[in-house]
C-alpha positions in Angstrom: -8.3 -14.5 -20.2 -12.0 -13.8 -18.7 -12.7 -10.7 -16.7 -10.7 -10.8 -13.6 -11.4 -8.6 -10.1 -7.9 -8.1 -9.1 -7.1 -6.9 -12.3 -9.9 -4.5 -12.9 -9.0 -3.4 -9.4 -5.6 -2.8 -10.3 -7.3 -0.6 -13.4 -9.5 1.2 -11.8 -7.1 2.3 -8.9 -4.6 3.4 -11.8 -7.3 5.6 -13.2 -8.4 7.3 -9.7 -5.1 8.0 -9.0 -4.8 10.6 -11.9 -7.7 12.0 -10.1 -6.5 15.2 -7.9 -7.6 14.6 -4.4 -10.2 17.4 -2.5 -10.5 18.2 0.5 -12.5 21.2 1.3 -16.3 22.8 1.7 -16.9 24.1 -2.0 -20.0 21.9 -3.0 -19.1 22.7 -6.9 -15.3 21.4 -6.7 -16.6 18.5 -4.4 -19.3 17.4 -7.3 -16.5 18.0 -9.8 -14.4 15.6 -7.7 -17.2 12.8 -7.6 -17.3 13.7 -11.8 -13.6 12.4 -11.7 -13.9 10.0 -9.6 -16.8 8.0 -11.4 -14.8 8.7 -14.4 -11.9 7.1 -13.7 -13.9 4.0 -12.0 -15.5 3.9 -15.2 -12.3 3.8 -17.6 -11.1 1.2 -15.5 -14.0 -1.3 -15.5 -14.4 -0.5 -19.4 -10.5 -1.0 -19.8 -10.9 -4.6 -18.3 -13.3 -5.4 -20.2 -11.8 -4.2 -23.3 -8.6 -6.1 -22.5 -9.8 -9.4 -20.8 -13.6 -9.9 -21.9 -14.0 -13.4 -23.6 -16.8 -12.9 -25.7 -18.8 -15.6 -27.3 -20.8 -15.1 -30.5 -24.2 -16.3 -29.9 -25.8 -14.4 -33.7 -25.5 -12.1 -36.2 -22.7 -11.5 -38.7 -18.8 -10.6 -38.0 -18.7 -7.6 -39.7 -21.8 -6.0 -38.2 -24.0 -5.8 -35.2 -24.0 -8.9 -33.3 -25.0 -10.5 -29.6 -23.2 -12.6 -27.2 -22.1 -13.8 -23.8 -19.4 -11.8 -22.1 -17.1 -14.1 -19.7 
């Protein structure tokens, strides 16, 4: 399955809603909100990518460090 944006929507919306919502004027717990927040975009983008990335091989060896396309 290639990368799909409903899906990584679907991810990253289940990652932000672990996040505990803020609402106030302290600048420290509003940067440690965006912290979260970025986070859990974050795990959800890489969790796609992880689970529906079609990768092709375009050199280097199996078992090592290798490049290729990302679908």
């Amino acid at each position: 399955m290639a990368l799909n944006a409903s899906s990584m929507r679907d991810k990253i919306k289940a990652h932000m809603a672990q996040v505990d919502a803020y609402q106030g004027s302290d600048n420290a717990d509003a940067l440690e909100y965006r912290d979260a927040a970025l986070e859990a975009m974050c795990a959800g983008i890489i969790e796609e990518i992880v689970e529906n990335a079609v990768v092709e091989t375009t050199s280097g060896a199996p078992d090592s460090e290798h490049e290729g396309k990302v679908y």
